[in-house]
Steps between C-alpha positions, in 0.01 A plus 500: 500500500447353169153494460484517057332131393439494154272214535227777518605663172569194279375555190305827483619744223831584605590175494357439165744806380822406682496110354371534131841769503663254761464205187549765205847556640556114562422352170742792362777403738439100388506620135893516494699217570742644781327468851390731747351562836206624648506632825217567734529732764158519675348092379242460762368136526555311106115462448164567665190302530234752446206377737753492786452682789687807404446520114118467542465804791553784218449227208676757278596267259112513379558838298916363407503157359130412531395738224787344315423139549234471222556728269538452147705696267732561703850683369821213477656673780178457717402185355894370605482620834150328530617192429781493768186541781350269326762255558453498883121450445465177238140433612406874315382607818654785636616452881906566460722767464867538383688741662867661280696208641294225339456688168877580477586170536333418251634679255858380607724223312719258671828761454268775665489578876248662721540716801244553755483710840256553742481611865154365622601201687222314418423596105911388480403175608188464243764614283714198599271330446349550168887455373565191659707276317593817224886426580746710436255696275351712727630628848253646771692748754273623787613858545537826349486516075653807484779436718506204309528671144823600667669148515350387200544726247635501248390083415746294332355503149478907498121417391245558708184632612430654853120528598420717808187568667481571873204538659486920529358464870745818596619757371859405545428248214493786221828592569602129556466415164652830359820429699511096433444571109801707521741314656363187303577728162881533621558119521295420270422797221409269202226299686100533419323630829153463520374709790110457633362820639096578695312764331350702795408832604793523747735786417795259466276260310440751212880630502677154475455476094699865446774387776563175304505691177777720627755245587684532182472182327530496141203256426188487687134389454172628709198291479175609732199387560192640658153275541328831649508829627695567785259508831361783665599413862893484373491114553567243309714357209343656148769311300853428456814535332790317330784722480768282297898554410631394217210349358515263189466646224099284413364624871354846377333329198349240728390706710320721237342229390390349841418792772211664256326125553606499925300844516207383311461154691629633892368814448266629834385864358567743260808554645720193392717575295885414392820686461780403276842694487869400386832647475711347262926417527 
């Protein structure tokens, strides 16, 4: 039944999207001295190796974090979350991948915990993996992150950041995250969420941004972005979304400052393009 591997996806532009906000959101967290949490919902494997079997088939990482890897110039957000894939891949060449896990825990002190779920029995075990030896730091549950929000929220430190980003293979999963963001809200109403979201020409697809929008939270953030124009056929992820509660207070700026430079280095057609959208507290 559960088919979703991001293995095949690691890296491309969505990726690219969800970490640099993934890290924004991070180093803000770290900034003040009380701890927090990050919680996972949806972690997949920890880290990829890009020539593998399953990252190499679609090789979509070629138009994410290859057009990245050399570039110059780059904006300090970019540049930052360059560095971190750098890390995995000392030799300069380009052959690893980290997935949210890895980056968040990098981002973590020793007072900080990290919270990971996922159901495919054998990315949870990669997973296991790649955190060997992480302690008490980081716990791996292999099951359900949203019925796990339910247990674990709100953390101990009332800090936190839940990241969420299912893999959208049924429709189900649209309302899924509508209904898990709510009850997540009511435990835990002061927490950043930082939900990942497909672009695609699916009715569903296009209606998810207005349906998060009208959840009634006081503070939100929107961040899209499109490397071309959607296809003909009605196939196909065009781009992809961040759709963020309670945001810090830096992530718009960032982000004004980084997505022009995503569209003009991922870019596929005239098409790409990027949205940016807030509602302040």
């Amino acid at each position: 039944m559960l088919s979703y591997r991001h293995a095949y996806h690691a890296g491309n532009h969505a990726d690219v999207l969800k970490h640099l906000i993934l890290l924004q959101i991070g180093h803000y967290l770290g900034d003040k001295p009380a701890p927090f949490w990050i919680v996972d919902t949806h972690a997949g494997a920890g880290r990829y190796t890009l020539d593998s079997v399953h990252a190499s088939k679609l090789a979509e990482w070629k138009d994410g974090i290859g057009k990245l890897w050399q570039a110059k110039g780059l904006p300090p957000a970019l540049a930052d979350y360059v560095d971190f894939v750098r890390e995995l891949n000392p030799d300069g060449q380009l052959r690893h991948y980290p997935g949210s896990p890895w980056l968040a825990r990098q981002v973590l002190r020793d007072s900080d915990r990290l919270r990971l779920y996922e159901m495919h029995g054998t990315d949870a075990r990669l997973l296991q993996e790649c955190f060997q030896g992480a302690g008490r730091q980081v716990a791996i549950t292999e099951g359900d992150g949203f019925a796990g929000l339910k247990a674990i929220l709100p953390p101990p430190p009332r800090r936190g950041l839940v990241l969420i980003d299912p893999s959208y293979e049924t429709r189900a999963d649209y309302t899924a995250v509508i209904k898990a963001l709510q009850e997540a809200l009511k435990r835990f109403a002061t927490g950043t969420y930082a939900l990942w979201f497909p672009m695609l020409p699916k009715l569903e697809s296009r209606e998810l941004p207005d349906r998060l929008k009208r959840l009634g939270v006081r503070s939100w953030l929107l961040a899209t972005l499109e490397v071309r124009s959607p296809s003909g056929d009605g196939f196909g992820m065009h781009g992809s979304g961040m759709f963020v509660i309670n945001p810090p207070w830096t992530l718009e700026k960032t982000l004004h400052d980084t997505l022009p430079t995503l569209v003009s280095l991922l870019g596929q057609d005239s098409g790409a393009r990027y949205v940016l959208e807030s509602q302040e507290a």
